[in-house]
SELUM-555201 format. One record per residue (C-alpha): residue in one letter; residue number from 1; x, y, z. Coordinates in Angstrom, 3 decimals. Example, Ala and Ser with C-alpha at 12.3 -4.5 7.8 and 13.67 -1.06 7.14 Angstrom:
% SELUM-555201
<marlum><rest>A</rest><nr>1</nr><c1>12.300</c1><c2>-4.500</c2><c3>7.800</c3></marlum>
<marlum><rest>S</rest><nr>2</nr><c1>13.670</c1><c2>-1.060</c2><c3>7.140</c3></marlum>
This chain:
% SELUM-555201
<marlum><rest>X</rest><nr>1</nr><c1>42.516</c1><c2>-23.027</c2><c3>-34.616</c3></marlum>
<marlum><rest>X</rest><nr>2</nr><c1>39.311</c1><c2>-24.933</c2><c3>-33.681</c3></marlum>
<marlum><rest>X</rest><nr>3</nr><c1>37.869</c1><c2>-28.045</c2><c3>-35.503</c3></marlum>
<marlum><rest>X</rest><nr>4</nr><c1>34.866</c1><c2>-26.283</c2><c3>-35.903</c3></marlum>
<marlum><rest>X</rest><nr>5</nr><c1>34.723</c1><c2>-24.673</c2><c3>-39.633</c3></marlum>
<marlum><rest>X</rest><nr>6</nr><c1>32.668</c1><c2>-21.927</c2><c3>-41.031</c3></marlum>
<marlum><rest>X</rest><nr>7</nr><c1>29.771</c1><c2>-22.779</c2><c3>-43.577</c3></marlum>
<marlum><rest>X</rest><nr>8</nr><c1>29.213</c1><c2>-20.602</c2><c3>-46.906</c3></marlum>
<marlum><rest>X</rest><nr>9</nr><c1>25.388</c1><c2>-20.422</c2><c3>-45.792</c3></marlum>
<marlum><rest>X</rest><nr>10</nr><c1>24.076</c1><c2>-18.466</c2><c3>-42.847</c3></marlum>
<marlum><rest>X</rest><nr>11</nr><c1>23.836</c1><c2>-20.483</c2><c3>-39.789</c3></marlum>
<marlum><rest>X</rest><nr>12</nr><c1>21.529</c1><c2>-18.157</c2><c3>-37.695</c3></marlum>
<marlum><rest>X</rest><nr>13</nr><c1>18.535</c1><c2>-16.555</c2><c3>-39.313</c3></marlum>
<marlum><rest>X</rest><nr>14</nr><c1>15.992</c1><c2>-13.698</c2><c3>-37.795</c3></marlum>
<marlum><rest>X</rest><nr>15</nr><c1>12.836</c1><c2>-15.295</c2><c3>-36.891</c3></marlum>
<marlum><rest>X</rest><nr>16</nr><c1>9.906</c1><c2>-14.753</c2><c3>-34.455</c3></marlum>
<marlum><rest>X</rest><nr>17</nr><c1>9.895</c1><c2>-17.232</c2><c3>-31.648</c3></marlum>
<marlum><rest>X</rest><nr>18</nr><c1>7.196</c1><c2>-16.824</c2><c3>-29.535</c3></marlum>
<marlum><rest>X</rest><nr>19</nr><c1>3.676</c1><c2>-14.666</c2><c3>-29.581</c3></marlum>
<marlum><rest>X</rest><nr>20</nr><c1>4.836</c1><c2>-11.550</c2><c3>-27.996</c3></marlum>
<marlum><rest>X</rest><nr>21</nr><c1>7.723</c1><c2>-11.286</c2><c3>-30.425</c3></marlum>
<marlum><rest>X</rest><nr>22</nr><c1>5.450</c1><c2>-11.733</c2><c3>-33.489</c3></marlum>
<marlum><rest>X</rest><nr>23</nr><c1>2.977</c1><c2>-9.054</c2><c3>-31.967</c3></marlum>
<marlum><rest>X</rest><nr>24</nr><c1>6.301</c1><c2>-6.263</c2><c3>-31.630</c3></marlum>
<marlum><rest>X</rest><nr>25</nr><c1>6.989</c1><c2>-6.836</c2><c3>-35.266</c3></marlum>
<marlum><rest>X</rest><nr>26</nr><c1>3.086</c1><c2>-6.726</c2><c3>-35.960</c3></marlum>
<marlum><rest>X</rest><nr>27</nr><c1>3.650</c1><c2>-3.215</c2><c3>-34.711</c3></marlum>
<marlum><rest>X</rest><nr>28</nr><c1>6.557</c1><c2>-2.193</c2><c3>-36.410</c3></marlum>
<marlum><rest>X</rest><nr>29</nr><c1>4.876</c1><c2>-2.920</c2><c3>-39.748</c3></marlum>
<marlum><rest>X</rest><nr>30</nr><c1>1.558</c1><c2>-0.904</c2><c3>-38.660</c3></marlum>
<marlum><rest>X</rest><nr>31</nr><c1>3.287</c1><c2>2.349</c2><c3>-36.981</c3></marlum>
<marlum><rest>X</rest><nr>32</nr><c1>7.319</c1><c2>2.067</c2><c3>-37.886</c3></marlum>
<marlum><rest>X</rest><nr>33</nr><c1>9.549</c1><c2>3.660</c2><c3>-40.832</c3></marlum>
<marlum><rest>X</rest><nr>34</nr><c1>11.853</c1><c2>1.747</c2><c3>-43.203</c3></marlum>
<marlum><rest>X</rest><nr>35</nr><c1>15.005</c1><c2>3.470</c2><c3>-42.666</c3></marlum>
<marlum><rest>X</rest><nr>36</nr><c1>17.204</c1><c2>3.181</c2><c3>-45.738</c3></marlum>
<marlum><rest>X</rest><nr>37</nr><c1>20.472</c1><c2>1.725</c2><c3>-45.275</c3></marlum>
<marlum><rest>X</rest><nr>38</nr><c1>22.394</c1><c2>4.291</c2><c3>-47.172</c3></marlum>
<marlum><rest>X</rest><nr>39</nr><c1>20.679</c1><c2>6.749</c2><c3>-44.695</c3></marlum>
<marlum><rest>X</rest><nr>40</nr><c1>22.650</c1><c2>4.927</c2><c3>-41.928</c3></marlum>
<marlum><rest>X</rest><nr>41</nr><c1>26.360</c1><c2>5.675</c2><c3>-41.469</c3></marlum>
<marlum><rest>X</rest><nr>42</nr><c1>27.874</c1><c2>2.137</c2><c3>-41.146</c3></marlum>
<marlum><rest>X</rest><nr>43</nr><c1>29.531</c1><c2>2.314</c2><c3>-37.451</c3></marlum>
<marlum><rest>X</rest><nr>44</nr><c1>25.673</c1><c2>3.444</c2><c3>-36.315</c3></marlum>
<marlum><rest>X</rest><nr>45</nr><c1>24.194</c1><c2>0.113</c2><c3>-38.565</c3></marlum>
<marlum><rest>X</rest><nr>46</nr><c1>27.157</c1><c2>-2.006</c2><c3>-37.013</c3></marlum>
<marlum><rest>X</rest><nr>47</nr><c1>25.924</c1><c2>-0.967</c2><c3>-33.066</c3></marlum>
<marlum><rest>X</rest><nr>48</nr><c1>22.499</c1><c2>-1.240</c2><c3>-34.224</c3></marlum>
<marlum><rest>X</rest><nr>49</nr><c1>22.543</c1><c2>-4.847</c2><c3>-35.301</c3></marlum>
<marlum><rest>X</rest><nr>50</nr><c1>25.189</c1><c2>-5.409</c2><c3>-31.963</c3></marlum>
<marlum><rest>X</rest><nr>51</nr><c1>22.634</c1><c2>-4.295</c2><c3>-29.839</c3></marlum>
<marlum><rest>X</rest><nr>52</nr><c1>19.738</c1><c2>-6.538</c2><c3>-31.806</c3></marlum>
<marlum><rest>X</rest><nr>53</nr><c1>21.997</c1><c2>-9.994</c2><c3>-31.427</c3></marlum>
<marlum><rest>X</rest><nr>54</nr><c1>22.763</c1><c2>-9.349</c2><c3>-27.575</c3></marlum>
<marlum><rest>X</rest><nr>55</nr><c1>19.089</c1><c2>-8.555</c2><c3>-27.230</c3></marlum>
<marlum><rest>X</rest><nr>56</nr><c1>17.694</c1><c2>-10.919</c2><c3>-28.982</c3></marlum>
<marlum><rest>X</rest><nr>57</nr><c1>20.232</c1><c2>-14.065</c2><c3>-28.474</c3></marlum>
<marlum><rest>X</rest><nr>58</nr><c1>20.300</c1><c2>-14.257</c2><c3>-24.966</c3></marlum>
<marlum><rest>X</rest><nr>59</nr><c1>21.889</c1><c2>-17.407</c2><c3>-24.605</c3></marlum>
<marlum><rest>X</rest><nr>60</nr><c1>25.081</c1><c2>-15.935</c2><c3>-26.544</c3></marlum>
<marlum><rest>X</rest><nr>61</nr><c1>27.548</c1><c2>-17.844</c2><c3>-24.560</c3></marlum>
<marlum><rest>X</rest><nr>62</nr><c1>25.544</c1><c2>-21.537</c2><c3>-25.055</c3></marlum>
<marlum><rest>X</rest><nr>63</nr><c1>26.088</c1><c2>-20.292</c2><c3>-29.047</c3></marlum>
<marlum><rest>X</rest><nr>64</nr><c1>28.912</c1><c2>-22.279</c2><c3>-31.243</c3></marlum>
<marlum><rest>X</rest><nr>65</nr><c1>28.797</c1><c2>-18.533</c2><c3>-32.710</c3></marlum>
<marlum><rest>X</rest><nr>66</nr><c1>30.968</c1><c2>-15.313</c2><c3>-31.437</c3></marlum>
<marlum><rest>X</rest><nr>67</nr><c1>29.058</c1><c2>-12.235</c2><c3>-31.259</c3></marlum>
<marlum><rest>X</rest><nr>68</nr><c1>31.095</c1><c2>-10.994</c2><c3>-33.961</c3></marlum>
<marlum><rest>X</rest><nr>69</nr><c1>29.907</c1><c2>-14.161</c2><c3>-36.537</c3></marlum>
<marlum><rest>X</rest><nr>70</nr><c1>26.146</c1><c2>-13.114</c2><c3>-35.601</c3></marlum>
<marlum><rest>X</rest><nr>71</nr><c1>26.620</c1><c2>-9.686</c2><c3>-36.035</c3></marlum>
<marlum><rest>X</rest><nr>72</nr><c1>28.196</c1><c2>-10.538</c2><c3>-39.390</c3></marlum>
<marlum><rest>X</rest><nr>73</nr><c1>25.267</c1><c2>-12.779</c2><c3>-40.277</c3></marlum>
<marlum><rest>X</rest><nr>74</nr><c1>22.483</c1><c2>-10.307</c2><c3>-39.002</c3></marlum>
<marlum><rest>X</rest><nr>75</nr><c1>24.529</c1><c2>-7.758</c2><c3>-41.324</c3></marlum>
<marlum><rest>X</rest><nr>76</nr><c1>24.359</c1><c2>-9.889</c2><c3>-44.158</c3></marlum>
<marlum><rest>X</rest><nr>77</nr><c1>20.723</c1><c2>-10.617</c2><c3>-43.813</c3></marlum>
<marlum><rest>X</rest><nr>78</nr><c1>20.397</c1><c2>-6.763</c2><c3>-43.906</c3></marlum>
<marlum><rest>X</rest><nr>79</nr><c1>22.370</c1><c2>-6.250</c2><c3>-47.137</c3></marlum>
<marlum><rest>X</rest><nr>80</nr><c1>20.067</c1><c2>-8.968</c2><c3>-48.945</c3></marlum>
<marlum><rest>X</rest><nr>81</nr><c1>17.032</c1><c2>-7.601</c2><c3>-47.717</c3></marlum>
<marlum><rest>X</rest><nr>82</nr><c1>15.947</c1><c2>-10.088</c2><c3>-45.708</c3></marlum>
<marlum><rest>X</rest><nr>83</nr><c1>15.731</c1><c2>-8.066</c2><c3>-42.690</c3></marlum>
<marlum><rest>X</rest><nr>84</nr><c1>15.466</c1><c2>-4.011</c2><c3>-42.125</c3></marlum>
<marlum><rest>X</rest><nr>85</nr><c1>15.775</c1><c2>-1.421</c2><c3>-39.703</c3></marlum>
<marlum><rest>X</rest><nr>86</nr><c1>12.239</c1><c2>0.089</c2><c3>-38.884</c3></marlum>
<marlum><rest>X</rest><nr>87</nr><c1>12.056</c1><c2>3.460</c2><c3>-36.987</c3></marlum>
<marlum><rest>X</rest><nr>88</nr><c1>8.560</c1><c2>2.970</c2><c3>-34.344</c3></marlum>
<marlum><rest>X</rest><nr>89</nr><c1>7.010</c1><c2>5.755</c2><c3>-34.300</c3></marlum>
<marlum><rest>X</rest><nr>90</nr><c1>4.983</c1><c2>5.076</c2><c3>-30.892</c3></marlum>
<marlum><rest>X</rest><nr>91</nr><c1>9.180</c1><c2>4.224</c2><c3>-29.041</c3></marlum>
<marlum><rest>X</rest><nr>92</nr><c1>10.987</c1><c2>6.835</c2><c3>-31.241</c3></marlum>
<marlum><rest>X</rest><nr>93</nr><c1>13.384</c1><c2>3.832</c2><c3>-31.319</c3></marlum>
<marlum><rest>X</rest><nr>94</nr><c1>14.753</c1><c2>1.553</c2><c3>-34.287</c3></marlum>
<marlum><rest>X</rest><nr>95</nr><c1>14.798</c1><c2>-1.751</c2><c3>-34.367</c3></marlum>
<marlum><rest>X</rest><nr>96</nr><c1>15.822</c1><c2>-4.820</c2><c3>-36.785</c3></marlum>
<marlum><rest>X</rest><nr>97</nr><c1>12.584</c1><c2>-6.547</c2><c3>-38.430</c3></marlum>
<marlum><rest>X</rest><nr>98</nr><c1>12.267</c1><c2>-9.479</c2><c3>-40.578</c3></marlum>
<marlum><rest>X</rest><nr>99</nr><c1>11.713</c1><c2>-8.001</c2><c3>-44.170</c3></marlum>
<marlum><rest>X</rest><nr>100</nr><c1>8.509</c1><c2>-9.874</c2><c3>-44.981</c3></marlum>
């Protein structure tokens, strides 16, 4: 047991951080696909949003937060609809956007 304990809100939100980033989600709006979630099978949606917090949180082992307390937070972000997985059409990859 640590001294550190866990707050009700989310801690770690989904946000654009630099120019490039907010031009790759400019894209996803004008050529991606809103996947709905019940379309996903939830281990696929859990390796999805695994793969999104290593990528995007590269300075995972400077965080106070496991991966597994991100991934949980990114996943709850995704149930409330404040984020969504968008299919880019130009990649034929998916990706996890801001829901704006």
């Amino acid at each position: 047991m640590g001294d550190r304990t866990r707050k009700s809100e989310l801690d770690v939100q989904i946000v654009p951080d630099d120019d490039y980033r907010q031009q790759r989600r400019a894209d996803y709006r004008e050529e991606g696909v809103e996947v709905p979630l019940d379309r996903i099978r939830p281990e696929i949606l859990y390796n999805m949003i695994a793969e999104f917090v290593t990528r995007e949180w590269e300075e995972l082992g400077d965080s106070p937060y496991t991966l597994e307390e991100k991934i949980e937070q990114v996943q709850v972000q995704v149930q409330q609809n404040k984020a969504k997985v968008v299919f880019d059409l130009s990649t034929n990859s998916c990706n996890i956007v801001v829901n704006q």
